[in-house]
Kinemage of the C-alpha trace (Angstrom):
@kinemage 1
@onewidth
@group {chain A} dominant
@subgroup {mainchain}
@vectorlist {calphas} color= white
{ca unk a 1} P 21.137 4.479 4.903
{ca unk a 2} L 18.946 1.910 3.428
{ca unk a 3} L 16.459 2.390 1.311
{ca unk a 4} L 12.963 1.253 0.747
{ca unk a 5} L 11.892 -0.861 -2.743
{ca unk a 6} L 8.647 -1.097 -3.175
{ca unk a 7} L 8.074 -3.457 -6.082
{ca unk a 8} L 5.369 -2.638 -8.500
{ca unk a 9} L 2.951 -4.848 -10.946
{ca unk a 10} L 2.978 -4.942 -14.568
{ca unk a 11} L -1.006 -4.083 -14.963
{ca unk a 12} L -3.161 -1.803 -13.072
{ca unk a 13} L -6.624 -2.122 -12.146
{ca unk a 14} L -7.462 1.317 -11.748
{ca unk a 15} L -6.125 4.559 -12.731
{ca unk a 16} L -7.266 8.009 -12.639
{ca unk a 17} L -5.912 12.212 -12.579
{ca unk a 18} L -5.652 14.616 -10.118
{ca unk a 19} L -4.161 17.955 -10.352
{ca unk a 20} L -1.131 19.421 -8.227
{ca unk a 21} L -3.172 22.618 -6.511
{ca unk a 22} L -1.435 25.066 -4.941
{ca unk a 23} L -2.460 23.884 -1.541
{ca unk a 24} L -0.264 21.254 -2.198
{ca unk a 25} L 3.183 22.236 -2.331
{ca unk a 26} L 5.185 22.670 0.421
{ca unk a 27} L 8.300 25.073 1.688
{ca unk a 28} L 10.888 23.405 -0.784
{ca unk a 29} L 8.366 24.380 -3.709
{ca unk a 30} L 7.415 20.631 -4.282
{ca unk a 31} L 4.621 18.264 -3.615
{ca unk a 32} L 4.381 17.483 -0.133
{ca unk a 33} L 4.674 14.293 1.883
{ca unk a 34} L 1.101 14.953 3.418
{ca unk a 35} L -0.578 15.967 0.309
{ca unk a 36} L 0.615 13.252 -1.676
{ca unk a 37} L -1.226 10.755 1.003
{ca unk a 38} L -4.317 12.568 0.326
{ca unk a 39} L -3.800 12.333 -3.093
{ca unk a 40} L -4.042 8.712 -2.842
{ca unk a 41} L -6.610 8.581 -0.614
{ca unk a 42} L -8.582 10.333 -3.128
{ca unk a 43} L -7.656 7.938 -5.634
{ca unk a 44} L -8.304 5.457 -3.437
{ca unk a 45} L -12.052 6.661 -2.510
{ca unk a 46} L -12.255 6.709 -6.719
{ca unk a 47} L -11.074 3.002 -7.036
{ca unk a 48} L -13.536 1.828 -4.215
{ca unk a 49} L -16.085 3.677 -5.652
{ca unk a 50} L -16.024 2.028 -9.088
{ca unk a 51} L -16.312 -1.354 -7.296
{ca unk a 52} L -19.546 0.505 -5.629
{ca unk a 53} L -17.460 0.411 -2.288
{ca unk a 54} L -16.416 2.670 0.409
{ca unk a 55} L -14.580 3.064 3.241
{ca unk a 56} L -16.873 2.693 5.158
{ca unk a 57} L -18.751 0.049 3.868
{ca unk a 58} L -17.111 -2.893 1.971
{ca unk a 59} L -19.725 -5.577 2.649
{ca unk a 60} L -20.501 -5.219 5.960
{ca unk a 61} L -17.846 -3.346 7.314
{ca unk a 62} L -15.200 -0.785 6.725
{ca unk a 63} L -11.362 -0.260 6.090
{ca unk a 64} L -8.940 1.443 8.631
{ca unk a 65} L -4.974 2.041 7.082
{ca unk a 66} L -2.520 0.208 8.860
{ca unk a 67} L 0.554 1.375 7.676
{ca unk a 68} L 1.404 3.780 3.989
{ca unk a 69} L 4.591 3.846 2.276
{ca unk a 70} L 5.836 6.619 -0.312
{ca unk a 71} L 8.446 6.225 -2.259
{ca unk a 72} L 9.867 9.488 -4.623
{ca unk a 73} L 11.154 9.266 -7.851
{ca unk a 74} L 10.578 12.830 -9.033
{ca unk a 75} L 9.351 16.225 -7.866
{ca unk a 76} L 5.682 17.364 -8.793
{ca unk a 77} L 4.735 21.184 -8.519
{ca unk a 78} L 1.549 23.115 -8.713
{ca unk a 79} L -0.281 22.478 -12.290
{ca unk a 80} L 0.980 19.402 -12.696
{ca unk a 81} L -1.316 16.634 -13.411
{ca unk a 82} L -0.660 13.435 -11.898
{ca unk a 83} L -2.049 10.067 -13.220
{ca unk a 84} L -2.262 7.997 -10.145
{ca unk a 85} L -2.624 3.722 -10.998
{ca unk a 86} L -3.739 1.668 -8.415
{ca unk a 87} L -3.379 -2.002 -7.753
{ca unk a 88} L -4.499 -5.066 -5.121
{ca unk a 89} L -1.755 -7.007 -3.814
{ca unk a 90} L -0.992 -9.608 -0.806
{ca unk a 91} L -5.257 -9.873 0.320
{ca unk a 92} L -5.431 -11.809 3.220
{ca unk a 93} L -8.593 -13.326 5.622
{ca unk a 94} L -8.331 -9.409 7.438
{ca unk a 95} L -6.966 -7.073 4.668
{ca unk a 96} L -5.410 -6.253 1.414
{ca unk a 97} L -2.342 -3.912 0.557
{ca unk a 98} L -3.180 -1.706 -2.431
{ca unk a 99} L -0.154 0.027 -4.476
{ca unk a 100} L 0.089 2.976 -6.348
{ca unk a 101} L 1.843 4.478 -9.118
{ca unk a 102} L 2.324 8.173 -9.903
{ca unk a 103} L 2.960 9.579 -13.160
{ca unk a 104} L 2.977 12.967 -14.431
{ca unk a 105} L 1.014 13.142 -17.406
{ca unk a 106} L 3.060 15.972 -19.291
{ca unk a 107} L 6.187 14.878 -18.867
{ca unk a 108} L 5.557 11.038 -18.610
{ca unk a 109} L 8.067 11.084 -15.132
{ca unk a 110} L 7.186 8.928 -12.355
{ca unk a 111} L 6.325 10.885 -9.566
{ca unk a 112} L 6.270 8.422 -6.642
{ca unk a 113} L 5.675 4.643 -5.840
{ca unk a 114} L 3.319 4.088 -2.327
{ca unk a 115} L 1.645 1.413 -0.996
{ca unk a 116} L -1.199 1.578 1.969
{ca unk a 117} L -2.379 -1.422 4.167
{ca unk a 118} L -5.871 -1.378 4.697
{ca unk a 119} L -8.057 -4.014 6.862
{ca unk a 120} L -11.522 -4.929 7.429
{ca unk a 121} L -12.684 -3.328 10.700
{ca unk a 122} L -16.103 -3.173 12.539
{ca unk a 123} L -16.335 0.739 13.831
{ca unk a 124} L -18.741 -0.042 16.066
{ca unk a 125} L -16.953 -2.839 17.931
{ca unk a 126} L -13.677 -1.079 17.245
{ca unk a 127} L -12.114 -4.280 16.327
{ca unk a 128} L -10.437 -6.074 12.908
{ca unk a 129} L -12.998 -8.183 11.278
{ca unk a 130} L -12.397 -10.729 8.142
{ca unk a 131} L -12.754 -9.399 4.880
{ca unk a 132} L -16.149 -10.332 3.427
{ca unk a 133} L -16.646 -11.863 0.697
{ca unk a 134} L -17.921 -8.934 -1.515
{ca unk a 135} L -14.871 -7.080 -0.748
{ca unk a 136} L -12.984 -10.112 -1.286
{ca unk a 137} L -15.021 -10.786 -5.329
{ca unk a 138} L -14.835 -7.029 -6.259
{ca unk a 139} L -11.074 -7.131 -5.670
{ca unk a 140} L -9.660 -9.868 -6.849
Protein backbone atom coordinates (compact mmCIF):
# COMPACT_ATOMS: atom_id res chain seq x y z
CA UNK A 1 0.00 0.00 0.00
CA UNK A 2 1.55 3.30 -0.55
CA UNK A 3 1.61 5.84 1.55
CA UNK A 4 1.12 9.53 1.54
CA UNK A 5 4.26 12.15 2.59
CA UNK A 6 3.27 15.23 3.09
CA UNK A 7 6.37 17.36 3.50
CA UNK A 8 6.34 20.05 6.08
CA UNK A 9 8.23 23.64 6.49
CA UNK A 10 10.75 24.54 8.93
CA UNK A 11 8.76 27.86 10.28
CA UNK A 12 5.18 28.44 10.83
CA UNK A 13 3.22 31.42 10.36
CA UNK A 14 0.55 30.75 12.62
CA UNK A 15 -0.11 28.56 15.45
CA UNK A 16 -2.71 28.23 17.96
CA UNK A 17 -4.64 25.40 20.75
CA UNK A 18 -7.61 23.64 20.71
CA UNK A 19 -8.77 21.09 23.07
CA UNK A 20 -9.74 17.31 22.29
CA UNK A 21 -13.69 17.49 23.60
CA UNK A 22 -15.44 14.62 24.05
CA UNK A 23 -17.49 15.15 20.96
CA UNK A 24 -14.52 14.37 19.30
CA UNK A 25 -13.50 10.95 19.69
CA UNK A 26 -14.74 8.33 17.86
CA UNK A 27 -15.64 4.32 18.33
CA UNK A 28 -11.85 3.26 18.56
CA UNK A 29 -11.56 5.85 21.58
CA UNK A 30 -9.37 8.27 19.42
CA UNK A 31 -9.65 11.51 17.60
CA UNK A 32 -11.65 11.17 14.65
CA UNK A 33 -11.00 11.64 10.96
CA UNK A 34 -14.00 14.19 10.77
CA UNK A 35 -13.23 16.06 13.84
CA UNK A 36 -9.76 16.52 13.16
CA UNK A 37 -10.91 18.47 9.73
CA UNK A 38 -12.88 20.69 11.85
CA UNK A 39 -10.20 21.15 14.00
CA UNK A 40 -8.34 22.70 11.28
CA UNK A 41 -10.89 24.49 9.93
CA UNK A 42 -11.10 26.19 13.15
CA UNK A 43 -7.58 26.89 13.09
CA UNK A 44 -7.88 27.89 9.87
CA UNK A 45 -10.87 30.54 10.52
CA UNK A 46 -8.14 31.73 13.50
CA UNK A 47 -5.22 32.17 10.95
CA UNK A 48 -7.51 34.13 8.44
CA UNK A 49 -8.76 36.04 11.04
CA UNK A 50 -5.43 37.46 12.26
CA UNK A 51 -4.77 38.57 8.64
CA UNK A 52 -8.42 40.33 9.18
CA UNK A 53 -9.70 37.70 6.55
CA UNK A 54 -12.40 35.24 6.15
CA UNK A 55 -13.75 32.76 4.26
CA UNK A 56 -15.83 34.48 2.92
CA UNK A 57 -14.22 37.48 2.16
CA UNK A 58 -10.48 37.61 1.20
CA UNK A 59 -10.50 40.80 -0.87
CA UNK A 60 -13.29 40.55 -2.83
CA UNK A 61 -14.15 37.14 -2.75
CA UNK A 62 -14.10 33.94 -0.83
CA UNK A 63 -12.29 30.48 -0.45
CA UNK A 64 -13.95 27.04 -1.29
CA UNK A 65 -11.51 23.66 -0.24
CA UNK A 66 -10.55 21.74 -3.06
CA UNK A 67 -9.09 18.85 -1.77
CA UNK A 68 -7.65 18.07 2.41
CA UNK A 69 -5.13 15.62 3.28
CA UNK A 70 -4.47 14.08 6.90
CA UNK A 71 -1.77 12.38 7.68
CA UNK A 72 -1.47 10.44 11.47
CA UNK A 73 1.40 10.17 13.41
CA UNK A 74 -0.16 9.61 16.83
CA UNK A 75 -3.49 9.11 18.57
CA UNK A 76 -5.15 12.17 20.44
CA UNK A 77 -8.01 11.48 23.07
CA UNK A 78 -10.42 13.63 24.94
CA UNK A 79 -8.43 16.38 27.19
CA UNK A 80 -5.78 16.53 25.14
CA UNK A 81 -4.67 19.81 23.94
CA UNK A 82 -3.52 20.08 20.54
CA UNK A 83 -1.24 22.94 19.23
CA UNK A 84 -2.19 23.17 15.65
CA UNK A 85 0.75 25.34 13.25
CA UNK A 86 -0.27 26.49 10.12
CA UNK A 87 1.61 27.41 7.01
CA UNK A 88 1.15 28.94 3.14
CA UNK A 89 2.62 26.92 0.54
CA UNK A 90 2.46 26.51 -3.49
CA UNK A 91 -0.02 30.13 -3.97
CA UNK A 92 -0.92 30.32 -7.34
CA UNK A 93 -3.03 33.13 -9.72
CA UNK A 94 -6.46 30.95 -8.23
CA UNK A 95 -5.37 29.52 -4.81
CA UNK A 96 -2.97 28.61 -2.14
CA UNK A 97 -2.43 25.19 -0.24
CA UNK A 98 -2.08 25.82 3.50
CA UNK A 99 -0.39 22.96 5.81
CA UNK A 100 -0.76 22.07 9.17
CA UNK A 101 1.00 20.61 11.96
CA UNK A 102 -0.44 18.96 15.07
CA UNK A 103 1.21 18.65 18.26
CA UNK A 104 0.07 17.64 21.55
CA UNK A 105 1.12 20.05 23.97
CA UNK A 106 1.62 17.60 27.05
CA UNK A 107 3.35 15.13 25.62
CA UNK A 108 5.17 17.10 22.79
CA UNK A 109 3.90 14.00 20.12
CA UNK A 110 2.91 14.93 16.76
CA UNK A 111 -0.52 14.27 16.31
CA UNK A 112 -1.06 14.55 12.53
CA UNK A 113 0.37 16.33 9.36
CA UNK A 114 -2.71 17.79 6.80
CA UNK A 115 -2.77 19.98 4.16
CA UNK A 116 -6.12 21.72 2.55
CA UNK A 117 -6.36 23.39 -0.97
CA UNK A 118 -8.28 26.35 -0.91
CA UNK A 119 -9.14 28.78 -4.03
CA UNK A 120 -10.51 32.08 -4.68
CA UNK A 121 -14.18 31.70 -5.68
CA UNK A 122 -17.02 34.24 -6.46
CA UNK A 123 -20.30 32.63 -4.55
CA UNK A 124 -22.41 34.53 -6.38
CA UNK A 125 -21.23 33.55 -9.87
CA UNK A 126 -20.37 30.13 -8.52
CA UNK A 127 -17.17 30.19 -10.33
CA UNK A 128 -13.06 30.22 -9.43
CA UNK A 129 -11.84 33.70 -9.49
CA UNK A 130 -7.95 34.91 -9.19
CA UNK A 131 -6.68 35.51 -5.94
CA UNK A 132 -6.64 39.25 -5.20
CA UNK A 133 -4.11 40.95 -4.33
CA UNK A 134 -4.91 41.50 -0.57
CA UNK A 135 -5.18 37.89 -0.14
CA UNK A 136 -2.19 37.50 -2.13
CA UNK A 137 0.04 40.56 0.43
CA UNK A 138 -1.47 39.18 3.73
CA UNK A 139 -0.15 35.72 2.81
CA UNK A 140 2.88 35.80 1.53
Amino acid sequence: MARVKLDLPEKFAFETELPVRITDINYGQHLGNAELLGLLHEARIRFLRSHDLSELDVGGCGLIMTDAVLVYKAQAGCGDVLRIQVAVQDFGPLGCDLVYRVTNTTSGVEVARAKTGLVCFDYAAGKVVRCPEKFRAALA
